[in-house]
MARLUMLO-799200 format. One record per residue (C-alpha): residue in three letters; chain; x, y, z. Coordinates in Angstrom, 3 decimals. Layout:
<drennus>
{residuo: ALA&cadena: A&X: X&Y: Y&Z: Z}
...
</drennus>
This chain:
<drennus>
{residuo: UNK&cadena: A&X: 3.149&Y: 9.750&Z: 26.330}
{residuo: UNK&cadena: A&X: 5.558&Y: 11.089&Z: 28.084}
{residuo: UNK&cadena: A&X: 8.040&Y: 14.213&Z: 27.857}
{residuo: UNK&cadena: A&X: 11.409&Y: 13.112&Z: 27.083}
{residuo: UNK&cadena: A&X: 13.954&Y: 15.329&Z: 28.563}
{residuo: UNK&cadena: A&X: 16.539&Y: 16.472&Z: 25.787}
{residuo: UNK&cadena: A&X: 19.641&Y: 17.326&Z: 27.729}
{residuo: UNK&cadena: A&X: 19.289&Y: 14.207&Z: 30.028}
{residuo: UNK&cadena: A&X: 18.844&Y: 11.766&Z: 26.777}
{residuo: UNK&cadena: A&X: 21.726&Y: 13.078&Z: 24.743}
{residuo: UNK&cadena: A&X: 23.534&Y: 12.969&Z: 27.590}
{residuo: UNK&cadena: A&X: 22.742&Y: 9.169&Z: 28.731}
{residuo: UNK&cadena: A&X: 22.804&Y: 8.890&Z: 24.946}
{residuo: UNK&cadena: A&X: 26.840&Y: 10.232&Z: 24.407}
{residuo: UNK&cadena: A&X: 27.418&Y: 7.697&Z: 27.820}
{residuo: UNK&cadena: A&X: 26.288&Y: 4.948&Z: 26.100}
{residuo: UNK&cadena: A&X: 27.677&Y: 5.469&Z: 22.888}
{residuo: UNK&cadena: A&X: 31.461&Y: 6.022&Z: 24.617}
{residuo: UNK&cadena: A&X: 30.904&Y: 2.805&Z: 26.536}
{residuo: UNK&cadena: A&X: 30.138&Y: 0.958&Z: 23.067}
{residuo: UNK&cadena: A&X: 32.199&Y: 2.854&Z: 20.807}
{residuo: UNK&cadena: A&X: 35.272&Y: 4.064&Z: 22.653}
{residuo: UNK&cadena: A&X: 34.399&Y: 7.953&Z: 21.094}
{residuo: UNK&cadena: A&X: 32.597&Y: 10.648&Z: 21.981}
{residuo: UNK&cadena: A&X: 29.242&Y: 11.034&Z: 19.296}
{residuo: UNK&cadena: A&X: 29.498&Y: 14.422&Z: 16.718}
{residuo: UNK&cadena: A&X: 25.517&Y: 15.133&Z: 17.831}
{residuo: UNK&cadena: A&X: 24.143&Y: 17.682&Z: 15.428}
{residuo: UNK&cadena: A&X: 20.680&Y: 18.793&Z: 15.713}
{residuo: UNK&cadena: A&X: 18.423&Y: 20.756&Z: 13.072}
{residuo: UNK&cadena: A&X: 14.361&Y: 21.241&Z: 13.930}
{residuo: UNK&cadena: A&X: 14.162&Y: 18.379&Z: 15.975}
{residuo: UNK&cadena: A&X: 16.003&Y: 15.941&Z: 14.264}
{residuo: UNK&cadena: A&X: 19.285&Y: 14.607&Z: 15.460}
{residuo: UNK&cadena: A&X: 22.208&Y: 13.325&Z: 13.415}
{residuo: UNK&cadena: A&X: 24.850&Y: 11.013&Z: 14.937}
{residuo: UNK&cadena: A&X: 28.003&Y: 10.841&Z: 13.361}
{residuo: UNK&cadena: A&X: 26.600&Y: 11.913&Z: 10.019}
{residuo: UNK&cadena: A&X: 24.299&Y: 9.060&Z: 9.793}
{residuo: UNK&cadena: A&X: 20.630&Y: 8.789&Z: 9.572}
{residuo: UNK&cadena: A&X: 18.470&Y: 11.407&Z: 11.447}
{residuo: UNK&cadena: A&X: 16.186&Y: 10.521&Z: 14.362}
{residuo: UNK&cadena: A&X: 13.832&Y: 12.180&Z: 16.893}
{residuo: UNK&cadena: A&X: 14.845&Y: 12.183&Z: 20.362}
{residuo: UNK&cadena: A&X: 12.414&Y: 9.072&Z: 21.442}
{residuo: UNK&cadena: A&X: 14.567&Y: 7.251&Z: 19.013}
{residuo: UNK&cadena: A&X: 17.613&Y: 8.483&Z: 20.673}
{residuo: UNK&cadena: A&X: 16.632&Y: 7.277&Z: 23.825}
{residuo: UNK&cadena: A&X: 15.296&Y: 3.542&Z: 22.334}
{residuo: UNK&cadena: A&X: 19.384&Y: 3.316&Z: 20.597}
{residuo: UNK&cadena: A&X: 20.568&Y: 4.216&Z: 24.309}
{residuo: UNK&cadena: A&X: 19.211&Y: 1.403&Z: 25.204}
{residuo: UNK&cadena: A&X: 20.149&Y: -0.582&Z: 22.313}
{residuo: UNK&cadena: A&X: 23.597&Y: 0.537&Z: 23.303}
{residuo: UNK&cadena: A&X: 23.043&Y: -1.115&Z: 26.539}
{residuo: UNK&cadena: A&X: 23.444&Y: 2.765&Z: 28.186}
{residuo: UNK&cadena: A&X: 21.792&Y: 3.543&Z: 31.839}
{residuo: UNK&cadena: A&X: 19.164&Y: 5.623&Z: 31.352}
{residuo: UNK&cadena: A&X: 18.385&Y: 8.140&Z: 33.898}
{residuo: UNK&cadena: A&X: 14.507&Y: 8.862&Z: 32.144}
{residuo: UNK&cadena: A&X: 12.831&Y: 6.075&Z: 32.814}
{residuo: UNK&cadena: A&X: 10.456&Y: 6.667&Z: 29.584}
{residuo: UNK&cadena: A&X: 12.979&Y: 3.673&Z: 27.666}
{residuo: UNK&cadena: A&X: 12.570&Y: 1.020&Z: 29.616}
{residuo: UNK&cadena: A&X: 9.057&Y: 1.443&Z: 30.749}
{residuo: UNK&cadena: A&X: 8.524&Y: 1.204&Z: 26.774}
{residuo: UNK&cadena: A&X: 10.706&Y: -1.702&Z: 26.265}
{residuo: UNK&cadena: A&X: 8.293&Y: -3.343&Z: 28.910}
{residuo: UNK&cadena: A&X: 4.968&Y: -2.154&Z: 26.905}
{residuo: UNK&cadena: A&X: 6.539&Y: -3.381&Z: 24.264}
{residuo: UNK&cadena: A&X: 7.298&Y: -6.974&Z: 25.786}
{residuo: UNK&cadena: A&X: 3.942&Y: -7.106&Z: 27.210}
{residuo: UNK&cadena: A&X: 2.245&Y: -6.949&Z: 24.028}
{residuo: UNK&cadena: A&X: 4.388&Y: -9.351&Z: 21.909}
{residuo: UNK&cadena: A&X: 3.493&Y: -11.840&Z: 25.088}
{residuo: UNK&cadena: A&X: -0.345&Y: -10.937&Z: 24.719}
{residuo: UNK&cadena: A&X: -0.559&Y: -11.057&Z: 21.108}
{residuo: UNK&cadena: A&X: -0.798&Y: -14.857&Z: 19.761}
{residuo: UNK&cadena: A&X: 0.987&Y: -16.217&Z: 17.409}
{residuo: UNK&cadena: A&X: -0.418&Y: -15.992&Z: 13.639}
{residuo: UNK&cadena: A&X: -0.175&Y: -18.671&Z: 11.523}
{residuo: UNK&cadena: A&X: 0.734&Y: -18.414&Z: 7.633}
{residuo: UNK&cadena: A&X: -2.314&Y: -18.227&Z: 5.881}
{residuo: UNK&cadena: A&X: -2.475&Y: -20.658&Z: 3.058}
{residuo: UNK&cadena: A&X: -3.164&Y: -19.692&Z: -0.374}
{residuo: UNK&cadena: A&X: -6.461&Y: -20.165&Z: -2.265}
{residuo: UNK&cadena: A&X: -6.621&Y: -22.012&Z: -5.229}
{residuo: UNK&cadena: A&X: -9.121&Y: -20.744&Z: -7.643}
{residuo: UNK&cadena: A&X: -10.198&Y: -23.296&Z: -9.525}
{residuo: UNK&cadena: A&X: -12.499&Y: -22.558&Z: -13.055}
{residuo: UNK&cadena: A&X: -15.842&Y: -24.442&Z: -12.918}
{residuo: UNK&cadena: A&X: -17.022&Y: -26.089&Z: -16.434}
{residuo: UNK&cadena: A&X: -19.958&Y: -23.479&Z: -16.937}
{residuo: UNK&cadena: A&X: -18.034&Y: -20.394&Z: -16.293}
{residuo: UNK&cadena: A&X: -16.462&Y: -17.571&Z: -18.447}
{residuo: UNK&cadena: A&X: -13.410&Y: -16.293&Z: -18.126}
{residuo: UNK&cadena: A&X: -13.081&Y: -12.291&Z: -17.593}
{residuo: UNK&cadena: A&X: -12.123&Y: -11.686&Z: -21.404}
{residuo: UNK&cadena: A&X: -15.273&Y: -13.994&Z: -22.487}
{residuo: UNK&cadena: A&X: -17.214&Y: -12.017&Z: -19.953}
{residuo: UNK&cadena: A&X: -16.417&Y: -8.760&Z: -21.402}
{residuo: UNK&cadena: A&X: -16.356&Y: -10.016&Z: -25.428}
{residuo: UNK&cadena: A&X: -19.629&Y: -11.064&Z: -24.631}
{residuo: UNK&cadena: A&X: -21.305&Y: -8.161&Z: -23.357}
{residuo: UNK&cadena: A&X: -19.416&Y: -5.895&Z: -25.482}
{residuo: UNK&cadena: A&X: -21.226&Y: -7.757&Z: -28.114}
{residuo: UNK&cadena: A&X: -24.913&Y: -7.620&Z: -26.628}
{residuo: UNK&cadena: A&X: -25.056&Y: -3.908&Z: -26.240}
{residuo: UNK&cadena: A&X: -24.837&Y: -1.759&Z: -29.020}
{residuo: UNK&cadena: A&X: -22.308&Y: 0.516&Z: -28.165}
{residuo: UNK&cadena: A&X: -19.119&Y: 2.445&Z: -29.649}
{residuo: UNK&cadena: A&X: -16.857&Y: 0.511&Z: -27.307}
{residuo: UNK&cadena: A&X: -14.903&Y: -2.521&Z: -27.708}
{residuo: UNK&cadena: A&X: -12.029&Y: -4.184&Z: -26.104}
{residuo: UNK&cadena: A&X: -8.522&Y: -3.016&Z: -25.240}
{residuo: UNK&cadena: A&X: -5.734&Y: -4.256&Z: -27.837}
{residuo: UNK&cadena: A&X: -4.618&Y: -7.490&Z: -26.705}
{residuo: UNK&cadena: A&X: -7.746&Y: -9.051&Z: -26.184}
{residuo: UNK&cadena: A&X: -8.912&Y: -9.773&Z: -29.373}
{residuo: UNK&cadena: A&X: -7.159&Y: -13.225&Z: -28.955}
</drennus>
């Protein structure tokens, strides 16, 4: 990992968001977190992935070598299909989990019994 720079990325980050927005970005920062505009607070490595969201030149190249780790894994990884979903299907001899338990509630001799509802 590398160190991001915080003067250079706000700065490529206020470039990129006057060359999207037309305005200059109200940037407040409080231990480590930056808030743009009031909005939702982010560390600086998300700063400098929105720069270039923003479509901002960055002058650390730490975004866009990400962007390309990024791309070469979604091309490595292949693609998943849906998994289908299991039908369980009750055999003639079985018992069901309430039978189960009625039953062996039964056998032992024991000051338990079964919760309310399943006395059915």
């Amino acid at each position: 990992m590398s160190k991001l720079d915080k003067d250079q990325v706000l700065a490529d980050y206020s470039a990129a968001y006057l060359k999207a927005h037309g305005k200059q970005p109200n940037i407040e920062a409080k231990g480590g977190w930056y808030s743009v505009d009031g909005g939702k607070n982010m560390r600086l490595a998300q700063l400098a992935d929105a720069t270039a969201e923003l479509g901002g030149a960055t002058g650390s190249s730490a975004a866009p070598a990400k962007a390309k780790v990024s791309a070469k894994k979604a091309a490595a990884k292949p693609a998943v299909a849906p998994k289908k979903a299991v039908k369980v299907s009750k055999s003639g001899g079985g018992l069901s989990a309430k039978e189960l338990w009625k039953q062996r509630l039964e056998q032992d001799q024991t000051l338990s019994r079964l919760p309310r509802g399943y006395d059915e």
